[in-house]
C-alpha positions in Angstrom: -67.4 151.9 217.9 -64.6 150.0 219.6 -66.1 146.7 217.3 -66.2 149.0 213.9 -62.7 150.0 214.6 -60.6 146.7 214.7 -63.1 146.0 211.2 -61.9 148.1 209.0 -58.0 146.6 208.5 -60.3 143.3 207.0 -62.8 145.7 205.6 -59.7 147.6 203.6 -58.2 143.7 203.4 -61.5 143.1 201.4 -62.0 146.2 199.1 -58.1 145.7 198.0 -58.7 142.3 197.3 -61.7 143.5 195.1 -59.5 146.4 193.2 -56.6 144.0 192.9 -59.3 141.0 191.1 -60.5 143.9 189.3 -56.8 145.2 187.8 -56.2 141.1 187.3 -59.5 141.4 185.6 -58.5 144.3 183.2 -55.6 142.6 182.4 -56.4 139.9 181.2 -58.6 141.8 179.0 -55.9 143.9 177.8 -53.5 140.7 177.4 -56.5 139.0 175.5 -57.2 142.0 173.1 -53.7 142.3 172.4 -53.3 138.7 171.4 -56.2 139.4 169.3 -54.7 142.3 167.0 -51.6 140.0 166.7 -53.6 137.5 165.3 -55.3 140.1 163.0 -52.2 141.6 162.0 -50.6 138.4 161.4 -53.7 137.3 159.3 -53.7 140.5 157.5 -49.9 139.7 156.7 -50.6 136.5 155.2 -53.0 138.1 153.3 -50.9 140.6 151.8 -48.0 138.0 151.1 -50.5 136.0 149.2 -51.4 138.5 146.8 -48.1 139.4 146.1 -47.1 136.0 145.1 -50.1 136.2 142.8 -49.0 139.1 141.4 -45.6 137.9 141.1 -46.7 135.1 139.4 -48.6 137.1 137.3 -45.7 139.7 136.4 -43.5 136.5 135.1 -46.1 135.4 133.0 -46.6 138.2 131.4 -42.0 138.7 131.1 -42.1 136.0 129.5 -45.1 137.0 127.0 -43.0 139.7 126.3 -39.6 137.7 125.7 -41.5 135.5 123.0 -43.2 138.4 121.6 -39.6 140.3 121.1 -37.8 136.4 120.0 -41.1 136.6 117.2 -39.8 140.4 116.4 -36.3 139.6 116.2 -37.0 137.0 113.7 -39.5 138.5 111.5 -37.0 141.4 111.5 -34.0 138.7 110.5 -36.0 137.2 108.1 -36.9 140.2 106.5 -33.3 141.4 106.6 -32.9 138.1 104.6 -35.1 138.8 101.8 -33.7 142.1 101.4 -30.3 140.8 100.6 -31.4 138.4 98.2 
């Protein structure tokens, strides 16, 4: 008994060492999954960004349709304005 008794300070030594590798363990886990959804966010991000600058591409294409369209107004309007005068 006298043999068990001066065994269980390692014996305690030994299971902490196992719940400490086991918290060091989970972690790194957690540390490693975080990393992880950074990445996805950041991915995600660039993702998003790059269809906006497709649609903002887009959207100036399409003002400056819109510009010649109204110049080809104005001047059909000023040209007929013209041959009402005459």
């Amino acid at each position: 008994m006298r043999n068990f008794l001066t065994l269980l300070p390692l014996i305690a030594l030994v299971s902490g060492c196992s719940d400490k590798e086991n918290l060091e363990d989970k972690g790194r886990q957690a540390d490693s999954a975080i990393a992880k959804a950074r990445s996805d966010a950041n991915a995600q991000q660039d993702k998003i960004e790059a269809k906006a600058r497709i649609v903002e591409h887009k959207a100036q294409g399409v003002q400056r349709e819109v510009k010649s369209d109204l110049k080809k107004v104005d001047n059909a309007v000023e040209a007929a304005d013209a041959e009402l005068k005459k």
